[in-house]
C-alpha positions as CSV (number, residue, x, y, z in Angstrom):
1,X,90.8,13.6,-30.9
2,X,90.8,12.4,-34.4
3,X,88.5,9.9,-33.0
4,X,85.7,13.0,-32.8
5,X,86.1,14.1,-36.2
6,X,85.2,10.5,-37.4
7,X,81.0,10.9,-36.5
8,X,80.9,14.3,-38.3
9,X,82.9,12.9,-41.3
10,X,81.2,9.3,-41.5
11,X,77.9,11.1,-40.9
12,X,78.5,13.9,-44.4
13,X,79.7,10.9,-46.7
14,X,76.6,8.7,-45.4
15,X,74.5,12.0,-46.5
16,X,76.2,12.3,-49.7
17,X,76.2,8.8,-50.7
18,X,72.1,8.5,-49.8
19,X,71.8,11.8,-51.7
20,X,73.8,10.4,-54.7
21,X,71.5,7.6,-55.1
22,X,68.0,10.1,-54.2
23,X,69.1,11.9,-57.2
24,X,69.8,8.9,-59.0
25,X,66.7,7.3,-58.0
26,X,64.7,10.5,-59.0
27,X,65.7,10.6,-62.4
28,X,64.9,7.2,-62.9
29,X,61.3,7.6,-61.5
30,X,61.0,10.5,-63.8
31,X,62.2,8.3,-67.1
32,X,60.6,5.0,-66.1
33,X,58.7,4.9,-69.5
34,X,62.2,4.9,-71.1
35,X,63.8,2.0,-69.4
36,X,65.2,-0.9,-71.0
37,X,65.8,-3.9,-69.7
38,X,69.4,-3.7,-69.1
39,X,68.8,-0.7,-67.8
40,X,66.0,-2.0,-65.2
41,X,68.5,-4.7,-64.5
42,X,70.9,-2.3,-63.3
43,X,68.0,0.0,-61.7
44,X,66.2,-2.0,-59.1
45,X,69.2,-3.3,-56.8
46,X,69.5,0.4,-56.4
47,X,66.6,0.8,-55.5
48,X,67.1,-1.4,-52.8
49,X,70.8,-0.2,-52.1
50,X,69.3,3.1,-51.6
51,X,66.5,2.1,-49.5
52,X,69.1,0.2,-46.8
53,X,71.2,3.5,-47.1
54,X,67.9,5.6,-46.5
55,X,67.1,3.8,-43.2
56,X,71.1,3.6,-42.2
57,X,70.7,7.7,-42.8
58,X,68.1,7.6,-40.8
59,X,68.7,5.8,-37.9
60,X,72.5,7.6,-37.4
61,X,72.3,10.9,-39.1
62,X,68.5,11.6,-38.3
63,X,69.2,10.1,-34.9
64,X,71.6,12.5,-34.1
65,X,70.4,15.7,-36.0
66,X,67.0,15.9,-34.6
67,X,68.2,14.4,-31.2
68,X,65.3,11.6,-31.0
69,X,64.6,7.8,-31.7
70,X,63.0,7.4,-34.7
71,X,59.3,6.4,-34.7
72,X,59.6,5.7,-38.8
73,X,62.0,3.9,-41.2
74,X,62.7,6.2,-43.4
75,X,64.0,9.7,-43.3
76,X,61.9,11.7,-45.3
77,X,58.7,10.2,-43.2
78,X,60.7,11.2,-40.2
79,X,60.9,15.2,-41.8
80,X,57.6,14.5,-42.5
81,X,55.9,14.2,-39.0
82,X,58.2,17.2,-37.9
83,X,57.3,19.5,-41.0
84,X,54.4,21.2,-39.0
85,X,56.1,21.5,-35.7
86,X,57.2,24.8,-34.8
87,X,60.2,23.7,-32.7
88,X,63.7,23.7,-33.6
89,X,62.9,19.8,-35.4
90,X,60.7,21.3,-37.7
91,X,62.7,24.2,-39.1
92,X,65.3,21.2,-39.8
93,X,62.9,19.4,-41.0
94,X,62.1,22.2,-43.5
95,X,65.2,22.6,-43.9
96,X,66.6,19.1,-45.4
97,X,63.5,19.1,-47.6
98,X,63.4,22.2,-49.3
99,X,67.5,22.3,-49.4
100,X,67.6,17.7,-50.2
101,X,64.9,16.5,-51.3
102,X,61.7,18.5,-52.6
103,X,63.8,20.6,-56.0
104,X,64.6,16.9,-57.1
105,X,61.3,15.4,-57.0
106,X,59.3,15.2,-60.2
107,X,56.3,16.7,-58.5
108,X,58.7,19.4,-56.5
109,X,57.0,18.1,-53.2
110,X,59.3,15.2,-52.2
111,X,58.1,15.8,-48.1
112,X,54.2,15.6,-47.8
113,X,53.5,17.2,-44.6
């Protein structure tokens, strides 16, 4: 049993921690002019910390919330190619970006669809 509860609960914390560094990641984008060096030092390994921890998201959480493979690496290119659809994979698509990812975006449209 507690064996079950362990997908759901790996797969919030691997959600929180990839959103964590989106909105970490964000800001930085957004205040690139003002970054020193220390602070670049510090900025791009997360860059690429959140990059592996996008595609990880992807491949488990995305895997198992939209019920397909994934064509794409990453998972805002995966909520991408669904954003049109009018099936059940394209509301959730909609979903994750207007709820995730689009408000934190500089340009407020994180998913291009």
């Amino acid at each position: 049993m507690f064996e079950l509860l362990m997908i759901p609960l790996l797969s919030l914390y691997l959600i929180a921690i990839t959103w964590l560094f989106y909105l970490a990641l964000m800001n930085l984008r957004i205040n690139k002019d003002k970054l020193t060096l220390p602070a670049k030092v510090l900025a791009y390994p997360m860059l690429w910390i959140g990059l592996m921890l996008d595609i990880t998201l992807n491949m488990i959480v995305g895997t198992l919330a939209f019920a397909s493979v994934p064509k794409e690496w990453l998972f805002t290119t995966r909520c991408e190619r669904y954003l049109k659809s009018k099936t059940w994979r394209g509301r959730l698509a909609r979903w994750f970006c207007r709820n995730f990812l689009d408000p934190f975006d500089k340009n407020g449209k994180h998913c291009r669809g």
